[in-house]
N, C-alpha and C positions, 0 to 999 in steps of 0.2 A: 375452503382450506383454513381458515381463519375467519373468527368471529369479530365485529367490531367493537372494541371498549369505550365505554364512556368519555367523552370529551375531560381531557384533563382538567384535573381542578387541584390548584394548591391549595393543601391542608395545613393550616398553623402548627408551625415547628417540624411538618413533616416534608418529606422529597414526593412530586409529582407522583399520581395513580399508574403512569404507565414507566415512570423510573424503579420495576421490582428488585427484590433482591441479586438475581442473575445480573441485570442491567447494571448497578450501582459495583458490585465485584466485578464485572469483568470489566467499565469504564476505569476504576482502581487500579487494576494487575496493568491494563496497556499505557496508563500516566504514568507508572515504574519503569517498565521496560521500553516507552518509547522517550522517558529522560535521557534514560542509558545509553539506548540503539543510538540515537541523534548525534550522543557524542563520539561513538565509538566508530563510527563511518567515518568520521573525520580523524581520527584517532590512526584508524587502520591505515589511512593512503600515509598519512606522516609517520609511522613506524616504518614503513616500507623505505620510504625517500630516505627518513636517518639511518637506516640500515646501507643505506647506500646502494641502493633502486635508483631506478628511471621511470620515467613516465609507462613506456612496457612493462615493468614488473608489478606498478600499482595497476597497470590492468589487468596481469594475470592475477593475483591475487583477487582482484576484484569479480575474475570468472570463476576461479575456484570456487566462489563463494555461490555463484548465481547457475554455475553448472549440477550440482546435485540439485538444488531447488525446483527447475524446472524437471529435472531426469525423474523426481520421486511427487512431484506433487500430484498425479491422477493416483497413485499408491494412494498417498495421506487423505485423499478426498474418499476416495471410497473407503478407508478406513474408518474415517470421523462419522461415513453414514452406517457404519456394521457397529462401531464399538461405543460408550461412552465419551460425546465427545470433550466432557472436562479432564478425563482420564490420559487422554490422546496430549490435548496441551501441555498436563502436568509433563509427562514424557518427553514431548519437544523441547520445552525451556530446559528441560532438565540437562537433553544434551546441547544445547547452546550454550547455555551456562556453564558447564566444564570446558569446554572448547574456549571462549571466552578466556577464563580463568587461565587455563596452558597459555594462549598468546598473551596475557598479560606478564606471567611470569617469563616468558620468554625473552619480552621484549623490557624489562625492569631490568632483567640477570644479561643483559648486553648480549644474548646466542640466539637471538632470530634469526636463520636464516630462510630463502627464499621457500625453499618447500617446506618447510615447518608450519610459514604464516600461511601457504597454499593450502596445506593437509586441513587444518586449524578452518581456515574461512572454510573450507568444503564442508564439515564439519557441523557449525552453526549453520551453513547452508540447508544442510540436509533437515537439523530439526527445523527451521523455518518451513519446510516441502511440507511437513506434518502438520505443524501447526496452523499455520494458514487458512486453509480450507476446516478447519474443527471451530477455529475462533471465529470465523466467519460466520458459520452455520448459525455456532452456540450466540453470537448477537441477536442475529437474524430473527431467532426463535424466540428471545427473553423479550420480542416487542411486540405489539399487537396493535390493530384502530387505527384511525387518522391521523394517529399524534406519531407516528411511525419517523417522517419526513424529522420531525423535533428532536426524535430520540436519535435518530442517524447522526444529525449536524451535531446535536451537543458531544456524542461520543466521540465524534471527527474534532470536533473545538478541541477537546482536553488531548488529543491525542497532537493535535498543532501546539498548544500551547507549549505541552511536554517538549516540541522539538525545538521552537523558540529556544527555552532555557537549553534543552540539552546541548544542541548548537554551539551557542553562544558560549556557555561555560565548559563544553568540552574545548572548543578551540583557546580560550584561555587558560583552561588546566594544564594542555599541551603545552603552551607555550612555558607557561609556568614552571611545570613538573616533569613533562615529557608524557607521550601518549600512552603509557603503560597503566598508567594510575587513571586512564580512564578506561581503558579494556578493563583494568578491574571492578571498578565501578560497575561498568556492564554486567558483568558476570555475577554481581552483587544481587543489582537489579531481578537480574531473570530469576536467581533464587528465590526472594522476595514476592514474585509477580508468580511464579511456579506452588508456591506454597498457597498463597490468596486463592489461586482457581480449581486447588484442590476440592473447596466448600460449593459451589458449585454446584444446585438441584439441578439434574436430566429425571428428573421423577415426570414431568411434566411430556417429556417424547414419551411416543410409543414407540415399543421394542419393535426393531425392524425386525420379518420376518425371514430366518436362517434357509439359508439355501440358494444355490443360482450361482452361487463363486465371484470371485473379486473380476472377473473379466465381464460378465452379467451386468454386475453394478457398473462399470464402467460404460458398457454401450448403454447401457441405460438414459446414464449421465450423458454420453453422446448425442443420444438420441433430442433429448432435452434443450443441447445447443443446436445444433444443424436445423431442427424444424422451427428454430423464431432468426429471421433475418437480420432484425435489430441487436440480437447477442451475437451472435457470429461475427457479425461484420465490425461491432466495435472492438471487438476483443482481439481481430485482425489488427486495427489501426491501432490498437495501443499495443500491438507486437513491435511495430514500426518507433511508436513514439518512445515507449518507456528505453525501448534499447540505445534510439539516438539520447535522450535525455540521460538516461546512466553511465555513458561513453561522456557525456560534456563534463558533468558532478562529479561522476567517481575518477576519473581521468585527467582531463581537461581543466576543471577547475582548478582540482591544489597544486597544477602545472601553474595555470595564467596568474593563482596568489601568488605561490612561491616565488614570482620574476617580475610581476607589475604590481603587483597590491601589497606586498609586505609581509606573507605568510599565513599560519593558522589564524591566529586570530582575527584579520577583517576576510575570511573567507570562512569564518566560522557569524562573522554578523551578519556575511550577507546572506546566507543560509536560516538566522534568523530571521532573518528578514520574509524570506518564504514564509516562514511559518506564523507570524504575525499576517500574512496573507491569509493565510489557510484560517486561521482564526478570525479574521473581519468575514472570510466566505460562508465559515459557519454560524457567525453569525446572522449574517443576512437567509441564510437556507432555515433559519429557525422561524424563520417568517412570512419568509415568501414560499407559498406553492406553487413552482409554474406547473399548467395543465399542461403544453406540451414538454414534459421534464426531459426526453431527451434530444430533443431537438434545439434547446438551451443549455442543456448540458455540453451536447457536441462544439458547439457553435463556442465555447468557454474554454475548448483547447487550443486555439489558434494561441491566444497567450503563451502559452509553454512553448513556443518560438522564442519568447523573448531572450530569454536566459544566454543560451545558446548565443543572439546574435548580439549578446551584451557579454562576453567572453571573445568572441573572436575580433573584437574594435580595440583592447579591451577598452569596457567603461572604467571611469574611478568606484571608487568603491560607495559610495554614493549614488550613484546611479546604475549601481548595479543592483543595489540593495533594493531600489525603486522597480526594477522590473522583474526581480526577484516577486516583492511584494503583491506585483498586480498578479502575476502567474500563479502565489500563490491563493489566492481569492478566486482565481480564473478554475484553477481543479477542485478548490473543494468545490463548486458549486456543481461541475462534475462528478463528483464523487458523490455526494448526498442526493443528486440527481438518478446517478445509476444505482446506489443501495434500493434507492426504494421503492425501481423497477426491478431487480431482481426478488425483494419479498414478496410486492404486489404479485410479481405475475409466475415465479419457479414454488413449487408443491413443498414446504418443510422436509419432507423425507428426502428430498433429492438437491437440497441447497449446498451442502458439503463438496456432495461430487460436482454440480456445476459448478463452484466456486472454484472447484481445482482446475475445472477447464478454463475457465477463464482467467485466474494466475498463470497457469502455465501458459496460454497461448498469446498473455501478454508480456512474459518474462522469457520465452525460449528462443529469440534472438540477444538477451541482454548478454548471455557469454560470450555469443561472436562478436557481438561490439566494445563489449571491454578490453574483449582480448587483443584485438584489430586495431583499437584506439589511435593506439602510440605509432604501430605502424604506416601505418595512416599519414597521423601528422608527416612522419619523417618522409612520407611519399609525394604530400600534395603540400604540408605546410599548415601548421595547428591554426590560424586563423580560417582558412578556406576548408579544412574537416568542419568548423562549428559553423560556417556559414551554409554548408551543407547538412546538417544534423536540423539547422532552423527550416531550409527548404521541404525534408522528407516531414517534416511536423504537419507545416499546411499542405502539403502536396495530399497526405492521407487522408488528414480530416476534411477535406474540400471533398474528397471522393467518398467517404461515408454520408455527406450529407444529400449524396444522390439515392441512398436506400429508404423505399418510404416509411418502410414502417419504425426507420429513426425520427424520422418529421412527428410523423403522426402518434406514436405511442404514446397515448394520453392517462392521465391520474384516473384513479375509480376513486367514488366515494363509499360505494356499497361492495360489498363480497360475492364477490364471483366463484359459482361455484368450481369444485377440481375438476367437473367435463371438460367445462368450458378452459382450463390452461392447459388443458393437453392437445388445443388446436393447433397447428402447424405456426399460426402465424396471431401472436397476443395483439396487434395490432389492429385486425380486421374485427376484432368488435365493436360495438358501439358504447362504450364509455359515459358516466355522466358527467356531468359537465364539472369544473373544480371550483369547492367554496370559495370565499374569502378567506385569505388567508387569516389564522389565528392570533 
C-alpha cells in the first residue's frame, strides 16, 4: 500500500524529508482555523447565556451544530474519496466561514436570536460533515515510512498548541469585547486556512475509478469497519465517550464557570490547560513508539473521567486546570496512537470513507446529549449528571479493553502488502517487532 521512506534526517536550514509540501500546508491551514475554532466554542455558549439562554439553549445550539455533522458525514467521506480532496476542504471552510461571519454579525448588532445561532451552528456543522473526512484522508496520504507516528504527533502538537492560545485568548477577548469579535475572528480564520489548501498537490492520488455510485462507496467503507474488531468497537466507545464529554464542555462547563469559577476567562484557562496537555502528549508521542499502540492508547482514556469528575465537586480553578491537563496528555497519546493504526492498516483509497465512519460513529450520540444536557441536570441535579458522564467514560473503556485485537494490534516495521489489509481481522498477523524509538 505504501512504500517505506528513508529514516528522517534534518537538512541544514531545511524541514524534515518526511515534512513535504502537502504536510507543512495543511499543518499551517489547521494552526489558523484551530486558533479560531478554540476560541469560538467558547464564544458560542457565552453569546447564547448573554442573549439570555440557559443552560438548555446552549445545548441546543450546541446540537444544532453536531446534528448536521453527523447526518452528512458518510456523504462527505465518500465524496472526499470520488472528488479532489483539497477541493472538497476549500468548499467546507468556505461554508463555515460565512456561517461564522452571519453569527458574528448577529451577535455584534444585539439581534441573535435562539434560531438564528441554531440555523448558523447547523450551518458550520454541516461544512465540518465535509471537511472532516477529506482533511483527514488528505494528512493521512501527505505521510509515508516510520516517521509516520512523528508526523501525526507534531501535526497534533500545533493543532494543541493552537488551542492553548485560542482558548485562553478567546475567553479574554470575551470578556474584554464580548464574544462577537471572536466569532469573527473565526470566520477570518477559516477564510485564511480555506485559501492556503487551495495549493494543495492531489497529483500524487490516483484517480479513483468512476462508477458503482455514492451507496457502493459507502458499503465499501462499511465493509472496511465491521471486518476489523479493533475499529468497530473503539469507534463504539468514543460514541459513548465524546458525547458524555461534549454534554460536560459544551454544557456543563460555562454553567459550573459562570456560578463557581468566575466566568469566561478561568473557563477559558482551564480549557488551556487541556491543551498544554495535548501538547506535552505530543510531545512524548514524538518519541515513544509503543508496539502495542492501541492497547496504550485505550488504556489513556480512563483520564477523560477526570474533567467531568472535576466539574461536578466543583474543583477551584486550579485544580481543574490540573486534571484538565493530565486528560489532556492522556488523549493525545490516544490520538497519535489511533492515526497511525488507521494509515498502517486502512488502503489510501478508502481512508476518507472510513474516516467518515468513524466521526460519525463517534459524534452521532453528541446531539442527544447536548441537547438532553440541561434537561438532565434539572432532573437529577448538574453535579450527579457529571458524576455520571465520568462513570459511562470507564464503564466503556473497561469494556473495549475485553476486544483482543485492541490488546494485540501491534506496529509493523516493514510494508504489508494490500492482500494482506483486506483480512477480516489486522490483528491476527504476525507483526515485527517495534525499533527503538527515534
Amino acid at each position: 500500500m505504501r512504500t517505506p521512506a528513508a529514516l528522517s534526517r534534518l537538512r541544514p536550514g531545511r524541514r524534515p524529508e518526511w515534512a513535504g509540501r502537502n504536510y507543512v500546508l495543511l499543518t499551517a491551514a489547521a494552526l489558523i482555523t484551530s486558533l479560531g475554532s478554540h476560541g469560538a466554542l467558547v464564544a458560542g455558549a457565552f453569546a447564547v447565556l448573554e442573549s439570555g439562554g440557559d443552560g438548555g439553549d446552549v445545548g441546543l445550539v450546541a446540537a444544532a451544530r453536531t446534528l448536521p455533522l453527523v447526518l452528512f458525514l458518510l456523504v462527505g467521506g465518500a465524496v472526499a474519496d470520488r472528488l479532489p480532496r483539497h477541493r472538497v476542504m476549500v468548499a467546507a471552510n468556505t461554508v463555515s466561514g460565512v456561517s461564522q461571519a452571519l453569527f458574528a454579525i448577529l451577535v455584534l448588532t444585539d439581534r441573535a436570536q435562539l434560531w438564528q445561532m441554531m440555523l448558523l451552528s447547523a450551518l458550520c456543522g454541516t461544512g465540518q460533515a465535509f471537511f472532516n473526512p477529506a482533511a483527514e484522508g488528505m494528512l493521512m496520504s501527505s505521510v509515508q515510512g516510520d516517521q509516520v507516528n512523528r508526523a501525526f504527533a507534531l501535526f497534533r502538537m500545533t493543532m494543541s498548541g493552537a488551542a492553548i492560545g485560542g482558548a485562553a485568548l478567546g475567553g479574554a477577548m470575551i470578556a474584554a469585547f464580548g464574544p462577537g469579535w471572536v466569532l469573527a475572528i473565526d470566520a477570518a480564520a477559516f477564510a485564511v486556512a480555506g485559501a492556503m489548501r487551495a495549493f494543495l498537490d492531489v497529483s500524487h492520488i490516483p484517480e479513483r475509478a468512476s462508477g458503482g455510485g455514492l451507496l457502493a462507496d459507502l458499503r465499501e467503507g462499511w465493509h472496511e469497519v465491521v471486518s476489523r474488531p479493533w475499529l468497530w468497537s473503539i469507534v463504539a466507545q468514543f460514541s459513548v465517550v465524546v458525547a458524555v464529554v461534549g454534554a460536560a464542555e459544551s454544557v456543563y462547563g460555562p454553567l459550573v464557570a459562570k456560578e463557581s469559577l468566575g466566568g469566561a476567562r478561568p473557563w477559558g484557562l482551564a480549557l488551556a490547560a487541556f491543551g498544554v496537555g495535548t501538547v506535552v502528549g505530543a510531545l512524548l508521542m514524538m518519541r515513544w513508539k509503543p508496539r502495542r499502540m492501541l492497547l496504550v492508547g485505550t488504556v489513556c482514556v480512563f483520564p477523560l473521567a477526570l474533567p467531568s469528575a472535576g466539574l461536578a465537586v466543583p474543583l477551584p480553578v486550579g485544580a481543574l486546570a490540573a486534571v484538565m491537563l493530565v486528560s489532556g496528555v492522556a488523549i493525545e497519546i490516544f490520538g497519535v496512537a489511533w492515526m497511525t493504526a488507521l494509515h498502517q492498516e486502512i488502503p489510501e483509497e478508502k481512508l476518507s470513507r472510513v474516516s467518515a465512519y468513524d466521526w460519525f460513529g463517534s459524534t452521532a450520540m453528541l446531539p442527544l446529549s447536548t441537547a438532553i444536557a440541561g434537561p438532565v441536570a434539572d432532573a437529577v441535579g448538574r453535579p450527579q449528571a457529571l458524576w455520571g458522564c465520568a462513570a459511562l467514560i470507564l464503564v466503556v473503556t473497561a469494556l473495549v479493553l475485553l476486544v483482543p485485537d485492541v490488546r494485540n494490534l501491534t506496529r509493523r516495521t516493514k510494508p504489508v502488502p494490500a492482500d494482506r489489509l483486506e483480512k477480516p481481522s489486522a490483528a491476527a498477523s504476525d507483526p515485527d517487532p517495534d525499533p527503538a524509538p527515534a
